[in-house]
C-alpha positions in Angstrom: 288.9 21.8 204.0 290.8 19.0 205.7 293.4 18.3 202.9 295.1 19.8 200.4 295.3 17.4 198.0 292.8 17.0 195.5 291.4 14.0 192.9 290.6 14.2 189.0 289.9 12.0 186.2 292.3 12.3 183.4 292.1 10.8 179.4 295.1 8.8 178.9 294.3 7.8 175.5 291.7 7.9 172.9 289.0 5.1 173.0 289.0 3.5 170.2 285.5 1.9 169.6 283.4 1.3 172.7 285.3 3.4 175.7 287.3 1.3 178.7 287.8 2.6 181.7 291.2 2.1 180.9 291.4 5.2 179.0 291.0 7.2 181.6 292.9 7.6 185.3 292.1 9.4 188.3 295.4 11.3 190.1 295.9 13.4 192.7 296.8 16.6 192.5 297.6 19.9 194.1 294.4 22.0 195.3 293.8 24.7 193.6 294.6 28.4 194.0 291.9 31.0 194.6 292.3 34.0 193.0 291.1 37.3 192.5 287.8 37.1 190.6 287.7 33.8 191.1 286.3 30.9 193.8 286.6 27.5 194.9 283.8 25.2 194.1 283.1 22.0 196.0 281.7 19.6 193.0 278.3 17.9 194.4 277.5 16.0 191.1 279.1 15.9 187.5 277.1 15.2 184.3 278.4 12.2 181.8 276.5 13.2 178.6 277.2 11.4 175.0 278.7 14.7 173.3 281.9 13.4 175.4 282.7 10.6 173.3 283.5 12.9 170.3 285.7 14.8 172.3 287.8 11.7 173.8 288.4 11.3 169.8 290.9 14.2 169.3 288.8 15.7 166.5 287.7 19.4 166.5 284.0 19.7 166.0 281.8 22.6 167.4 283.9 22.5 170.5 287.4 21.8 171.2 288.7 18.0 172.0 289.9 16.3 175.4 293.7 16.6 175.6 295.6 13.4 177.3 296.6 13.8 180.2 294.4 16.8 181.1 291.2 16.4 183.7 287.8 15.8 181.7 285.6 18.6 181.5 281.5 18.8 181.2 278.8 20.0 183.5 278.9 20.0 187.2 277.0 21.4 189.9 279.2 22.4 193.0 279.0 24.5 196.3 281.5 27.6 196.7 283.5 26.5 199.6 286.4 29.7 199.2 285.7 33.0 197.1 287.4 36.0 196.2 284.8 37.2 194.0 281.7 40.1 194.7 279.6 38.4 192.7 279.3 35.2 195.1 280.0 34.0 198.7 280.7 30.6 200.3 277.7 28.4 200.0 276.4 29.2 196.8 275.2 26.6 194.7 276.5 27.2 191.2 276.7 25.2 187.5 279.6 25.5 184.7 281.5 23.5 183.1 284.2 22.2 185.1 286.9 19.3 185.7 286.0 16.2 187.0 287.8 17.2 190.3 286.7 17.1 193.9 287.5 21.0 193.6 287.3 23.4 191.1 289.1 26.8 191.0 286.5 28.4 188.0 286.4 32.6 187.7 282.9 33.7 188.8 281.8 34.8 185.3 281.7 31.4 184.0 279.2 30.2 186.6 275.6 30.2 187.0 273.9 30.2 190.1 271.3 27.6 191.1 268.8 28.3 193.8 268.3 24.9 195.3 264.7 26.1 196.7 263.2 25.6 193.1 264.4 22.0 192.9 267.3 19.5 193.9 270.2 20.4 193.0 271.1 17.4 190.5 268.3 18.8 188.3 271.1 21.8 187.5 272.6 19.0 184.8 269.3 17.2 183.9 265.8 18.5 183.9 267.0 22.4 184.7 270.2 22.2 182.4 271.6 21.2 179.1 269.3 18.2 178.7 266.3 20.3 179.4 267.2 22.7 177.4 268.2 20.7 174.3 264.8 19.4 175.1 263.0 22.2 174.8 264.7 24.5 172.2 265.1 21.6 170.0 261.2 21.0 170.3 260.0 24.1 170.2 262.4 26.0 168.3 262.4 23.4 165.0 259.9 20.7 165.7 256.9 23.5 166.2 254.7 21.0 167.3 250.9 21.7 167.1 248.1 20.0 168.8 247.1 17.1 167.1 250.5 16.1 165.4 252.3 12.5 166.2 255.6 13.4 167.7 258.2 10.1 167.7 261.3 10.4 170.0 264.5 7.7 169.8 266.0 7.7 173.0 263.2 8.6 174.6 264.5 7.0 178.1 267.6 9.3 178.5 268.0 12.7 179.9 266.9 14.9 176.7 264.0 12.3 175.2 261.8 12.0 178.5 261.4 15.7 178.3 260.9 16.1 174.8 257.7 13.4 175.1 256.6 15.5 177.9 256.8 18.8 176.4 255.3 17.2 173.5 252.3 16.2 175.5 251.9 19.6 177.4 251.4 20.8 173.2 248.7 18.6 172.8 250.6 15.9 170.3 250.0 12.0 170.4 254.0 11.1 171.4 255.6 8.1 170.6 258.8 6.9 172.5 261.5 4.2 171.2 264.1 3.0 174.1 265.8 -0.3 174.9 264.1 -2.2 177.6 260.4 -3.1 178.5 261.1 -1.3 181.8 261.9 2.1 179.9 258.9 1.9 177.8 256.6 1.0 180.8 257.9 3.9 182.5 257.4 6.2 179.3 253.9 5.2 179.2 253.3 4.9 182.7 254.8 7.3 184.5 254.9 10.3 181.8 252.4 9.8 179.6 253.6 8.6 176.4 250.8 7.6 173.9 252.7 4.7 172.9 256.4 2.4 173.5 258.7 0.5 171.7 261.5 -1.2 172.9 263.8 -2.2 169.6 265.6 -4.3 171.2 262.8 -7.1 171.4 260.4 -5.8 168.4 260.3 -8.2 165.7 260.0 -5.9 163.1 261.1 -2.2 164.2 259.6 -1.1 160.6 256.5 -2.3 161.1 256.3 -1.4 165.2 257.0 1.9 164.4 253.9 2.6 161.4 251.4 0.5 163.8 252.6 2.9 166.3 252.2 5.8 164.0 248.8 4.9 161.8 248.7 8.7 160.8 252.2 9.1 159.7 255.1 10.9 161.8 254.5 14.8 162.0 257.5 15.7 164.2 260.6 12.9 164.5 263.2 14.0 167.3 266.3 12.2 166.5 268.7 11.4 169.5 270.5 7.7 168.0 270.5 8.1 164.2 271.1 4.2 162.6 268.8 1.9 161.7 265.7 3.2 163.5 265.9 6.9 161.8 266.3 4.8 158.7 263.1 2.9 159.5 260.9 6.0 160.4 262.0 8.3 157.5 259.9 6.6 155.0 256.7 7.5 157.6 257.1 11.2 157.5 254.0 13.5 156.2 253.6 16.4 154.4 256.3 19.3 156.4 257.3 17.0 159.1 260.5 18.4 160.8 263.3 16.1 162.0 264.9 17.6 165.1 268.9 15.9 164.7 270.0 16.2 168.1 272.1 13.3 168.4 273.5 9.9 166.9 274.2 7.9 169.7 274.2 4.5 168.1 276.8 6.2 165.7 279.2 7.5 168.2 281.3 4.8 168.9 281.8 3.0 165.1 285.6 3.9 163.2 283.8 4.1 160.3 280.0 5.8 160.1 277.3 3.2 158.7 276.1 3.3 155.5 272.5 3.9 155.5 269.5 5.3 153.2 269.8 8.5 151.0 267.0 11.0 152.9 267.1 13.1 150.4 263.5 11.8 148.2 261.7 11.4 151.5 262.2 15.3 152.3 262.0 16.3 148.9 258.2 14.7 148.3 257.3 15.4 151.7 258.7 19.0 151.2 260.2 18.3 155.2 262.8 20.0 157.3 265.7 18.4 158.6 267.9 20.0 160.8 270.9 19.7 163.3 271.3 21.9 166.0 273.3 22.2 169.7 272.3 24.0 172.6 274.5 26.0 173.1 272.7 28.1 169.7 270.8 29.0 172.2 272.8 30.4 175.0 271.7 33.4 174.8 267.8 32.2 175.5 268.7 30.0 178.3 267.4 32.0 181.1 264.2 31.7 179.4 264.2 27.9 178.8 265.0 27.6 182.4 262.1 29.6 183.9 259.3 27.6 181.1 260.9 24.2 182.7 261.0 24.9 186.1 257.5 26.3 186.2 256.5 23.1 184.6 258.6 21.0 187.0 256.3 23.1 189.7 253.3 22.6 187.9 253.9 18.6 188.1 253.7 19.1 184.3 257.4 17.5 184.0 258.7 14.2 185.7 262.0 13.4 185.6 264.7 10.3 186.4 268.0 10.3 187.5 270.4 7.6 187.4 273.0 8.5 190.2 276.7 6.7 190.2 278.6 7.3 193.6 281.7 8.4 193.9 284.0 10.3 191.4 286.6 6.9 190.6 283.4 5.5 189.1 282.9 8.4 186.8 284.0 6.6 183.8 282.2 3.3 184.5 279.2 5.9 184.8 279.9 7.3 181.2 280.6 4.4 179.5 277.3 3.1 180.5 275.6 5.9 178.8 276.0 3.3 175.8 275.4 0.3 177.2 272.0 2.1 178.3 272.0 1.7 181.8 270.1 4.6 182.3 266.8 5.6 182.8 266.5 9.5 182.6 269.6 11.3 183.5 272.9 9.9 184.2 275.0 11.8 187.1 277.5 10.8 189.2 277.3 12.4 192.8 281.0 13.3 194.0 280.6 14.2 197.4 
């Protein structure tokens, strides 16, 4: 290391609707200490991923919010540079969750480690991490899709839907992706396979897009934006459809939550499952999730996109786009 000065990105207030990236600040501070048990870790990339925005809103909800004035924290994927640790040695790849810093002092135990042979290293926070794994527990574990069955997936452009439609097609289901943009659905259908595309930002009538796009009803709906289009597919369900509730995206920056349809009849008749899950339910299976996804990234079974942002000043122009849906695939912002 030539300096001993290191950068981070601190919340300096809560966003109130859409975030700015005047709520947040990047400093310099001191580097940090290696200790026993601990290491040094270089960050490579960090991961800007929508849970963040509840967090900037200093409400407690399955996990602890941002504090102001303290560095942001999420997934990153670093190199140990210094260690004092048995457990690893200088060069290591490794993935935790980490500040946005240049470097990280992180105690061993709280890291994974990535071998980069199986696959770039960015794949650690997309395809071979969280999103991959939200992707795949939340399919698997509650959609139970069967051959046959028409799977619908909202977001399906962004880091967890383009692996959802995937897996979904590996299961032998007719998939059908909503996403924002004609290039997004073109590369849904194109590049991985998706039976069928919507963009809802140019369909006339998302309602109607949606049932000619589903002419045998909606077995399995794999919800990442909540709002109007859940509303418009709910009425499509059949006969013990499951809805996977993975995320509200279009939901996340609004004071006050819309107002939409009571669910309640449509899973009622349809005698349907709804439910909400994160992935870290499923910490304890990750190991497994990881080895199904990267032998299907191997097999060519699973594509995947990433979006990279340079530099770690423009890692909260690179989060705030998340929303503005500049992303195909995953978002990641590559530090150094």
């Amino acid at each position: 290391m030539t300096t001993n000065k290191n950068r981070e990105i601190i919340l300096i207030r809560r966003p109130e609707g859409m975030p700015r990236e005047e709520d947040f600040r990047l400093i310099e501070t001191e580097m940090p200490v290696c200790r026993d048990g601990m290491v040094l870790v270089k960050t490579l990339y960090l991961s800007v991923d929508p849970y963040m925005r509840g967090r900037m809103s200093g409400v407690k909800t399955y996990i602890s919010p941002f504090e102001l004035e303290k560095a942001i924290t999420g997934g990153i994927v670093g190199e140990v540079v210094q260690t004092k640790s048995p457990d690893l040695k200088a060069g290591d790849i490794v993935t935790g969750n980490l500040g946005w810093r240049d470097y990280n002092g992180a105690d061993s135990r709280e890291l994974r480690k990535f071998d980069p042979g199986i696959a770039p290293v960015s794949t650690a926070l997309g395809i071979l991490g969280m999103p991959g794994l939200t992707a795949y527990f939340g399919l698997l574990d509650i959609g139970k899709p069967s051959s046959g069955e028409t799977v619908v997936v909202s977001g399906a452009a962004g880091a967890v839907g383009t692996v959802v439609g995937q897996i979904a097609k590996i299961k032998g289901c007719r998939v059908v992706g909503i996403a924002g943009s004609d290039e997004k659905t073109g590369y849904l259908v194109h590049d991985l396979g998706f039976d069928a595309a919507i963009n809802y930002k140019t369909a006339p009538d998302i309602k109607k897009a949606i049932k000619d796009a589903c002419p045998n009803g909606v077995d399995i709906y794999f919800d990442n934006v909540g709002g109007e289009i859940s509303d418009a597919i709910m009425p499509l369900i059949n006969y013990k459809a499951r809805i996977v509730l993975c995320g509200q995206i279009s939901q996340y920056n609004m004071s006050k939550p819309e107002t939409g349809p009571r669910v309640q009849a449509y899973l009622l008749v349809k005698s349907a499952l709804m439910k909400g899950f994160i992935v870290i339910d499923y910490a304890d299976r990750s190991d497994e999730g990881i080895r199904q996804l990267a032998l299907w990234v191997s097999q060519k079974k699973l594509k995947y996109a990433e979006h990279i942002v340079e530099g770690l000043e423009n890692a909260p122009r690179a989060f705030i786009g998340l929303f503005k849906g500049e992303n195909l695939g995953k978002q990641i912002v590559k530090v150094s």
